[in-house]
Rosetta silent file (secondary structure, phi, psi, omega in degrees, C-alpha in Angstrom):
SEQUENCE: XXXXXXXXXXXXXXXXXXXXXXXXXXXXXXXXXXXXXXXXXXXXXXXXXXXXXX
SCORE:     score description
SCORE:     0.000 S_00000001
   1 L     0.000  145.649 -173.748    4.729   23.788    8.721 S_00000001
   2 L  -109.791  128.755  149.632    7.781   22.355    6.667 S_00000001
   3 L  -119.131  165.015 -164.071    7.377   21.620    3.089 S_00000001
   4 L  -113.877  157.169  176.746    9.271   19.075    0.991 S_00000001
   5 L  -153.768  120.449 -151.268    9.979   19.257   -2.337 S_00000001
   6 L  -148.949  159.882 -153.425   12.066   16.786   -4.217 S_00000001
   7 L  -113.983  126.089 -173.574   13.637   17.516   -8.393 S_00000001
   8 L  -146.288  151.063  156.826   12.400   13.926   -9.747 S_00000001
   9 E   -77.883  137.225 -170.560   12.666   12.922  -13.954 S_00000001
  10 L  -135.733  134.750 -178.270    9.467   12.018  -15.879 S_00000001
  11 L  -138.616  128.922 -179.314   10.377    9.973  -19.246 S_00000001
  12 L    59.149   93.656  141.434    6.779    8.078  -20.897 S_00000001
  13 L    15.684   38.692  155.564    5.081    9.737  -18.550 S_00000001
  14 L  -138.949  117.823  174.394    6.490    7.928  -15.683 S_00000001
  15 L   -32.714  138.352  179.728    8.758    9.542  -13.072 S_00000001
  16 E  -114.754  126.873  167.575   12.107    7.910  -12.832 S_00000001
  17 L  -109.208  161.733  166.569   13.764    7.611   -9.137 S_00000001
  18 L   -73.415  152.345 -172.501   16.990    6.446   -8.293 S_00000001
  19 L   -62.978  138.943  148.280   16.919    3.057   -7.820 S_00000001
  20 L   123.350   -2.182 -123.528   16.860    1.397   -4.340 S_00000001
  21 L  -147.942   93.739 -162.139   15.381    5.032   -3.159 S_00000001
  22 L  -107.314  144.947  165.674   12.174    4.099   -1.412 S_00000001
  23 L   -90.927 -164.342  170.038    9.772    7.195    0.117 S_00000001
  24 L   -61.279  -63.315 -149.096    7.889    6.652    3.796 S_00000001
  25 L   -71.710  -27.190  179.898    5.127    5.806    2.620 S_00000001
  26 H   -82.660  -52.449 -168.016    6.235    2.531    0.359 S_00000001
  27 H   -60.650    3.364 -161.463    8.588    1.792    2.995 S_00000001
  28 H  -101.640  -21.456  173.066    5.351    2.132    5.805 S_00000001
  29 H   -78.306  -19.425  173.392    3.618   -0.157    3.146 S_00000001
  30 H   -73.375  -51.885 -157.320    6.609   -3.157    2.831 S_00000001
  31 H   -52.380  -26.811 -163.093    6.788   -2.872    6.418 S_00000001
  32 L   -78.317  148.287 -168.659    2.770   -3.812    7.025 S_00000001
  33 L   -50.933  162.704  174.451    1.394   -7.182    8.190 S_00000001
  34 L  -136.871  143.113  170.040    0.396   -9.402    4.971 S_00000001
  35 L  -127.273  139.077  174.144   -2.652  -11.802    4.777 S_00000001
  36 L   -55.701  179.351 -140.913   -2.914  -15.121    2.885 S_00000001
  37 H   -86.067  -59.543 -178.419   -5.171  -15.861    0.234 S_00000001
  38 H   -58.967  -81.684 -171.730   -7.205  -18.186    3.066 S_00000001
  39 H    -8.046  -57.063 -151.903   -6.837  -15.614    5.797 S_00000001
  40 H   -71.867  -66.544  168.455   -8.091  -13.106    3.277 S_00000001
  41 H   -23.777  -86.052  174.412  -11.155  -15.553    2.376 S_00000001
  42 H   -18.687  -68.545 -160.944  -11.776  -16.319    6.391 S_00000001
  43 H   -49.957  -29.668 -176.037  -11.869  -12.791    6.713 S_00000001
  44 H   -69.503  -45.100 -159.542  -14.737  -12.068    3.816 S_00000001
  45 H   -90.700  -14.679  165.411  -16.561  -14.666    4.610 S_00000001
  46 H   -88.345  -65.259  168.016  -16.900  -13.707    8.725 S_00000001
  47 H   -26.842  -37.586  162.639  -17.924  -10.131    7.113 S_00000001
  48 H   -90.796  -25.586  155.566  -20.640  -11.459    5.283 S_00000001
  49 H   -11.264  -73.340  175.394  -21.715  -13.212    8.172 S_00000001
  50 H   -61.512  -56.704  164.300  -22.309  -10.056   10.047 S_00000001
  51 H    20.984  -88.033  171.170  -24.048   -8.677    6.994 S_00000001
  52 H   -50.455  -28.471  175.065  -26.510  -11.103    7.537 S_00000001
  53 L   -59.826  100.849 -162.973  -26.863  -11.045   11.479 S_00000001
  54 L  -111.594    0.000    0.000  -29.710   -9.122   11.936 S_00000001
């Protein structure tokens, strides 16, 4: 196993990175599909659906 370790600043109690200096994981989260407001709705509203399907 490899570990990482990165030297980071904390000012206010929030780390400062350099800017523009994204990790994996926010770049695996920009990268991910996005759903609209309706989509998002559609989507709730066929979930309570099954809910109820007995």
């Amino acid at each position: 196993m490899e570990a990482l370790r990165q030297v980071v600043e904390v000012d206010n109690n929030q780390i400062n990175k350099i800017p523009n200096e994204l990790t994996d994981f926010q770049k695996l989260l920009l990268s991910a599909p996005v759903m609209t407001d309706d989509e998002y709705n559609f989507f709730l509203n066929k979930k309570q659906n099954f809910k109820n399907w007995k």
